[in-house]
N, C-alpha and C positions, 0 to 999 in steps of 0.2 A: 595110546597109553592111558591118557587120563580118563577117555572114556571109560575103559577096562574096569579105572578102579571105583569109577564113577556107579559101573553097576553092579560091583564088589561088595561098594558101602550101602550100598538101597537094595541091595539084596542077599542079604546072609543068610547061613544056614544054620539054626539055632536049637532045633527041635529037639535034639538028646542032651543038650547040657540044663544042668540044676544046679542052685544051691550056688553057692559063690563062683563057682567058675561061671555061670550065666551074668552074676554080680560084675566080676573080673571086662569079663568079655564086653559087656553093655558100656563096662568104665571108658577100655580101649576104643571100642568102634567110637562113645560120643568123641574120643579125642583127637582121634582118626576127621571124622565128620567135621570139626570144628579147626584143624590144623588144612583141612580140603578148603573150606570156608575162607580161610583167610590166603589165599594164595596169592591174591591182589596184593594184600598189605603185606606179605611176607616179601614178596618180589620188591616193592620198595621200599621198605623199613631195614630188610637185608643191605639193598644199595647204600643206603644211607649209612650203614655200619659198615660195610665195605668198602668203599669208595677212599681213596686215599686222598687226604687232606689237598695237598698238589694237584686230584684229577684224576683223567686219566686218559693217556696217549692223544696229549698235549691241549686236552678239553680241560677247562673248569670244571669243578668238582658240581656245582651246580647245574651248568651244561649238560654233562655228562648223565645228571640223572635227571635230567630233563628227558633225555634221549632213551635212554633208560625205560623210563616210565612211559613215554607216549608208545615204542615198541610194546612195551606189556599189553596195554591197554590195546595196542590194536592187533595183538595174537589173540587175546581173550575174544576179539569181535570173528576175528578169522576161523578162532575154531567153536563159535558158535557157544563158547561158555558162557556168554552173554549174550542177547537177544539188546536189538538197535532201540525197543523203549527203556529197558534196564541201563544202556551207553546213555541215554540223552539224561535218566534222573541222576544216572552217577557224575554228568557233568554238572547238573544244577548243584551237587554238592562241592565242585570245582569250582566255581561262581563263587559260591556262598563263603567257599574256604578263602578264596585269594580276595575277596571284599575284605573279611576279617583283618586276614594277612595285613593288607596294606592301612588300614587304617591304627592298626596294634603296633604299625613300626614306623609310624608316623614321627617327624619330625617332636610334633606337638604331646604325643601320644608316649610312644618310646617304651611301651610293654617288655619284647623285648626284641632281637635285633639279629640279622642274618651276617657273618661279618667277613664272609670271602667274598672276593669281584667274583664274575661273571655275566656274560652278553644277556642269556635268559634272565635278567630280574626287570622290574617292571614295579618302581615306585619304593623300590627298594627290597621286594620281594622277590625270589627266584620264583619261576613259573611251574617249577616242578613240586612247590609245596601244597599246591591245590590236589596235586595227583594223592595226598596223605589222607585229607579231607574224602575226595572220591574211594580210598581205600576201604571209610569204615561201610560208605553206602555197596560197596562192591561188596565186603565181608557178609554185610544184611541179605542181601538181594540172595546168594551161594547157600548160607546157611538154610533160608526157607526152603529153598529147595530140596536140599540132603539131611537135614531133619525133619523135613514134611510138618513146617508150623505149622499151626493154627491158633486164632488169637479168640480169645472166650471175654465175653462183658467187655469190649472195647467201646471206650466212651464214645458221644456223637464224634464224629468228623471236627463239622467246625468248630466244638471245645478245645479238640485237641490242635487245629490251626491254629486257635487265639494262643493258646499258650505257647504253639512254638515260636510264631512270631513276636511276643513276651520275653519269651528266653532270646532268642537272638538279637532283639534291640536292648537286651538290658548288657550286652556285652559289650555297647557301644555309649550307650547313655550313662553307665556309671562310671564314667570318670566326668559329669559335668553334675550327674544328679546323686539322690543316692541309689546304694549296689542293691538290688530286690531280689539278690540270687535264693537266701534263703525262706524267703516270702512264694519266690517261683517254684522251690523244689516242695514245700510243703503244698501249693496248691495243684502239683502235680502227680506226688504223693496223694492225696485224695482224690484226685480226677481218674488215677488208676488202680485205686484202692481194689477194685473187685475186679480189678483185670489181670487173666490168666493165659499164660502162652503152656499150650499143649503142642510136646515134639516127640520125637520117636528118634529113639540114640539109634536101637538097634531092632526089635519089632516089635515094643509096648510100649505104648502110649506115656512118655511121664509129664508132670504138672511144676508150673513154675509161677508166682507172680511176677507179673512182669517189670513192675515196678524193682523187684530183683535183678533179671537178667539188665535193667539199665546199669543198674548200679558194678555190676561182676562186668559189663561192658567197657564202663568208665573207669573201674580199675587197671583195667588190662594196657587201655589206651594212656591210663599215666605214665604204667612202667615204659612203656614205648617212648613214650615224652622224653623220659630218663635218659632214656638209649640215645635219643637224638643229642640232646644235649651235653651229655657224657662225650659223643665223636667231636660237638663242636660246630653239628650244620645248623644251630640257631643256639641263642643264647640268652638269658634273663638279668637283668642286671646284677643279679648278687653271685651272677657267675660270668664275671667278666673277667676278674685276677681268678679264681679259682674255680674248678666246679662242685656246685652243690647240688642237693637233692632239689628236686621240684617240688615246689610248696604243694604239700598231700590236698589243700583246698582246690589244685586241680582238677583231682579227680571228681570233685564235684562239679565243676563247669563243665570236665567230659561229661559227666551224665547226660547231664542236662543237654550240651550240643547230640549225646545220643538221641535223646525224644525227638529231637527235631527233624535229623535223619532217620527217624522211624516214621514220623508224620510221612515223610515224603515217599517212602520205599512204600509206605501201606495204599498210596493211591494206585502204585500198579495195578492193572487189570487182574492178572493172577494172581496175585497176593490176596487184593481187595477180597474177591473170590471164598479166603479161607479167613475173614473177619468176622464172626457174630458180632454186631453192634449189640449194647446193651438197651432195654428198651426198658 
């Protein structure tokens, strides 16, 4: 089935349409494309909105989508939508997310705070939170695929190392130093200044800065924030008696953890492959 559609979307028939219906049409497929893309995070972002407070059949609601998520993840291997070096970078973002995790919910720390029992948590984090993290590098990985990236003037490599590793320790150090988030995004903002992602919605070639698609990335991943915390499977302190919106400043830290998971997704083999570095 999904292969079906798989060769639906990468291959359309588009020759007699013009004029706004081709406008229309190229709207649909990218949404198509990018609704494909995310089927990793749909599958637990869904959970996580579905899942009833209580569980389910007699699991912890954490549990639950623990089990959940490690199923997804190993259909995705089973039917081959994922290839085993794409499994091993989406774990490094499992790593990277549940290090965060535990130190944000840190007694000392106290960001903000996961507040049902369950057996899978581990320092106080449930173990199926890392699988959200592996979501956005799963989202990346599908998208190159089915819109056929290509990335134009991508800075050196280890520029763009130092800076991810920059942004990731400053999520850690500003609460002892000061926060350099805006220092980080302006220097990354100019390090991608002339960097452009060319994709293919439906069969012509369109142009993006890329420094945009983080930004429209990091939005998307607020509203999701929202959703989580709206259900209630994590919580921020100013939504402990009530819920509130997520401080919109999130969505700048999603950016910014976007570039990092781009850093990492750009060293695949086949990705790297459709990279001009800038020279």
């Amino acid at each position: 089935m999904l292969s079906s559609i798989d060769d639906l979307l990468l291959a359309p028939r588009t020759s007699a349409l013009q004029g706004w219906r081709r406008a229309l049409l190229e709207l649909l497929w990218f949404g198509a494309k990018e609704a494909r893309a995310c089927l990793f995070a749909v599958i637990i972002f869904g959970a996580v909105m579905l899942m009833p407070r209580s569980g389910l059949l007699g699991l912890a609601r954490y549990d639950a989508l623990l089990l959940i998520a490690v199923g997804a993840q190993a259909w995705m291997l089973w039917r081959r939508l994922e290839t085993l070096d794409e499994f091993k970078a989406i774990m490094v973002f499992h790593a990277v997310g549940f290090a965060l995790e535990a130190f944000k919910v840190s007694a000392a720390i106290g960001s903000w705070r996961y507040p049902d029992p369950g057996y899978a948590k581990l320092l106080g984090v449930p173990l199926f939170s890392g699988f959200m993290y592996s979501a956005v590098g799963s989202y990346m990985i599908q998208a190159w695929r089915l819109l056929d990236l290509r990335i134009e003037r991508h800075p050196p490599y280890w520029m763009t190392w130092i800076v991810s590793i920059l942004i990731y320790a400053n999520f850690f150090t500003h609460h002892y130093i000061s926060d350099f988030r805006l220092a980080l995004a302006a220097l990354t903002l100019g390090l991608y200044a002339r960097c452009v992602v060319v994709f293919r919605p439906l069969d012509r070639e369109r142009r993006m800065p890329l420094a945009l698609a983080f930004l429209l990335i990091g939005f998307f991943l607020w509203l999701a924030e929202n959703l989580g915390t709206l259900f209630g499977v994590w919580q921020y302190p100013n939504q402990y008696g009530a819920w509130a919106t997520v401080h919109v400043g999130k969505w700048g830290a999603w950016s910014l953890l976007v570039i990092m998971t781009f850093s990492i997704v750009a060293q695949l083999k086949h990705i790297k492959a459709t990279i001009e570095l800038h020279r």
